[in-house]
N, C-alpha and C positions, 0 to 999 in steps of 0.2 A: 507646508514643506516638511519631508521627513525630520527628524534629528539625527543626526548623525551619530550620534553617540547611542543613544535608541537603538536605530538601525543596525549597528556594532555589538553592542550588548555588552558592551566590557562592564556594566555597573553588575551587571548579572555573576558574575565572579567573588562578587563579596556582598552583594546582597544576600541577605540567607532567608528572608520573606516570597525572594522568587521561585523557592524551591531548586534549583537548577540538580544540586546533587542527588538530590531525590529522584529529578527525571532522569538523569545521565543512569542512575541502577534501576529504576522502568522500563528504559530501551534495552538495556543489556540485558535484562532476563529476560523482556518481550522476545527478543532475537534469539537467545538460545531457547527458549521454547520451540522458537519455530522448525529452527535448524533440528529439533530432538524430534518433535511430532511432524514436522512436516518432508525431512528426509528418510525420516526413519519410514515413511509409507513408499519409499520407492521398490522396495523390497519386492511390493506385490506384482508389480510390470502393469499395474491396471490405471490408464493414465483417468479412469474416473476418480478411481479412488482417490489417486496422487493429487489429483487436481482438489478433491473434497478435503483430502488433509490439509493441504495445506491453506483453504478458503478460510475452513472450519478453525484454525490455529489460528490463524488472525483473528478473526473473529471476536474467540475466546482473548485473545492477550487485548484486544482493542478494549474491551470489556474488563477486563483485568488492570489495567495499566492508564487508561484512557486521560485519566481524572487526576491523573500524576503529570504524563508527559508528550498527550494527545496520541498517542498510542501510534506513533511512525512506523516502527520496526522495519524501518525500509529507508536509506538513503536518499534514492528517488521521490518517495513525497518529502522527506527531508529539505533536498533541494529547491523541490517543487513548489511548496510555502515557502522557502527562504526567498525565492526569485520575487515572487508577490508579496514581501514586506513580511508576509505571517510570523516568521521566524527571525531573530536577531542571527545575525552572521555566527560567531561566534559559539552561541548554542547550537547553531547548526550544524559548526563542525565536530565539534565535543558530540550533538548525537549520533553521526556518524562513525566515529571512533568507539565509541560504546556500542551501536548496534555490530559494529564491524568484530569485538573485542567477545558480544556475546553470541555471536554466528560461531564464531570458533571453536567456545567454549560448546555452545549444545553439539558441533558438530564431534569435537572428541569426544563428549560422555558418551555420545550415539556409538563412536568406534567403540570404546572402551566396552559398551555393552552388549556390543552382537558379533558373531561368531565369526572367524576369520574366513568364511563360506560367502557371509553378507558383503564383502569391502567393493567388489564392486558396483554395488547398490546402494552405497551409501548416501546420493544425491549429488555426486558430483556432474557438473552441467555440461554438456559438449553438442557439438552441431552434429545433425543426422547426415547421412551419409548423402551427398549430391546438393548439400547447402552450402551455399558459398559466403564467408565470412560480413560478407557487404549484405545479405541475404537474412544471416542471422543478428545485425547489427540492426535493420527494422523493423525483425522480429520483436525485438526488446525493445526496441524505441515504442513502439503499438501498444505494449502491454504496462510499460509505465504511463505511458499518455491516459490509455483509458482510466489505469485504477487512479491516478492523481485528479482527475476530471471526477469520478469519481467523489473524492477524498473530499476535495471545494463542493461539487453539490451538495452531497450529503450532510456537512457542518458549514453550510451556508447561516448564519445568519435568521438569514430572511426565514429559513424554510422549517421552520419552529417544528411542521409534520413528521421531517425525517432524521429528527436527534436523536428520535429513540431507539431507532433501528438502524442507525447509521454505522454499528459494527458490522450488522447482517450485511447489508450493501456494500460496502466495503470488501465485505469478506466474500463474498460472490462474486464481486466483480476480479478476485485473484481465481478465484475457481475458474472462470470462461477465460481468464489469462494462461491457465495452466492446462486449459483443453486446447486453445490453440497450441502454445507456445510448448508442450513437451514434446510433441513429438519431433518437433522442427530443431529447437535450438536445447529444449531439457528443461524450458521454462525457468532462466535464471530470475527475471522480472525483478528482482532486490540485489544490489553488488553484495552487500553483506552476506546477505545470504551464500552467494554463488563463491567470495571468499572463504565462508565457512567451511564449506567441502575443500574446496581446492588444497587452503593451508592444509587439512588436516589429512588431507588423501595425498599431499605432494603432488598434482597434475594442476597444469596452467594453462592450459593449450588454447588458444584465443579467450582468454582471459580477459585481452581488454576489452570485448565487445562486449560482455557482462557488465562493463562500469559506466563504458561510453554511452549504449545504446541506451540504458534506464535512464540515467540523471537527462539526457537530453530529451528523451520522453514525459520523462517528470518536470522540466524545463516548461518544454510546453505544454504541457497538460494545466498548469496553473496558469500561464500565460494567455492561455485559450479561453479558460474558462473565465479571469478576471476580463479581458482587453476586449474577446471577440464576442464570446456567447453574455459575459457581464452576470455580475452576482444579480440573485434576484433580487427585485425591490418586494415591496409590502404589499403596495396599490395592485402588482401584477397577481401577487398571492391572493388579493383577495378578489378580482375580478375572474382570472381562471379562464384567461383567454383560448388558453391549450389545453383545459381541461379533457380528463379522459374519458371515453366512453362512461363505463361505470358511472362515473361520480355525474357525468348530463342524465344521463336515467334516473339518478337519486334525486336532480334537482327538478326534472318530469315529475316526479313522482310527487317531490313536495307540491309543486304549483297543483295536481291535480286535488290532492287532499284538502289543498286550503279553498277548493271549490271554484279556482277559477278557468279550470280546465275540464277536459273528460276525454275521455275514448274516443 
């Protein structure tokens, strides 16, 4: 059975060995990174780019930050490990107010630094014309689902293969988030994020679908990957029942070398 107090994290407030304040200024600078480099590319109108910026920004802060405070920079997987135990309540919500505190801040340095030609391209999120709020609400449900789905395989445990590159995957799977999702809704895919514009540019305009849609995607996206798809075990990693093409052709190939095959 959980502990309760565990679960809560209240001992994580005055423990100073759990690091906690350390991670609370790892998400906040993660977050204002992102909001710097990843709005600052909407400028170009080219939603590869915008999508590659902002893949490539995570990426980098996952890598950057990682090893501090698992490298969230996103409320939605926030949530989405909090829902499956990963995260104590409490930290959860302190990183949310940190990632939310440092969305803001990359978004004003980003005003403060480009010319009053740029403001409205600054990354503020809004639905395309003929989308209807309920329309863009699983827009953004979709796109936290995948990248939280995401976030568990790739620091699964079990899957020792893909720790090393589990910022790359990470950070690709918001890129295919930001090719579906800008043209549709503006690809908010992070509240924080989608706060940082908004505070800073004064527009709110379906705002809450920005907050609703992710965390509820983020929701399920851990809940899916713990309950229905299930972390992987060991035995499955090493028998490679799903194994992929490539890697059956390597194991062809070994059988033939040790001679007990052929052409």
């Amino acid at each position: 059975m959980v502990n309760l107090k565990d679960a809560i994290g209240v001992n994580e407030l005055t423990d100073k060995k759990c690091g906690l304040y350390r991670a609370l200024l790892a998400e906040f600078l993660g977050t204002m990174l992102l909001n710097f480099f990843g709005c600052g590319s909407v400028v170009t109108s080219n939603v590869v780019a915008i999508s590659l910026a902002f893949g490539l920004t995570v990426t980098a802060a996952i890598q950057a930050i990682g090893h501090v405070s698992g490298g969230h920079v996103n409320p939605a997987v926030t949530f989405g490990l909090m829902v499956i135990g990963k995260v104590p309540i409490i930290r959860g919500i302190l990183y949310v107010l940190a990632q939310s505190a440092g969305a803001i801040a990359g978004s004003a340095v980003l005003r403060a630094l480009s010319a009053e030609s740029m403001e409205a391209s600054l990354g503020v999120v809004s639905l395309a014309k003929g989308v209807t709020p309920v329309q863009g609400l699983g827009i953004e449900f979709f796109l936290a689902m995948i990248l939280v789905l995401v976030v568990c395989g790739a620091c699964d445990d079990a899957k020792s293969d893909s720790k090393g590159i589990a910022p790359l995957l990470i950070g690709l799977s918001v890129t295919v988030g930001h090719i579906v999702g800008v043209p549709r809704t503006g690809a908010g895919m992070n509240p924080a994020r989608s706060l940082g514009s908004s505070v800073v540019m004064g527009v709110f305009d379906d705002h809450w679908l920005y907050w609703i849609g992710p965390i509820l995607g983020g929701l399920a996206g851990g809940l899916i990957y713990t309950h229905a798809v299930g972390p992987a075990k060991k035995e499955e990693i090493s028998t490679r029942q799903y194994a992929t093409v490539a890697l059956e052709e390597k194991e062809r190939f070994e059988y033939i070398d040790s001679g007990r095959g052929g052409l």
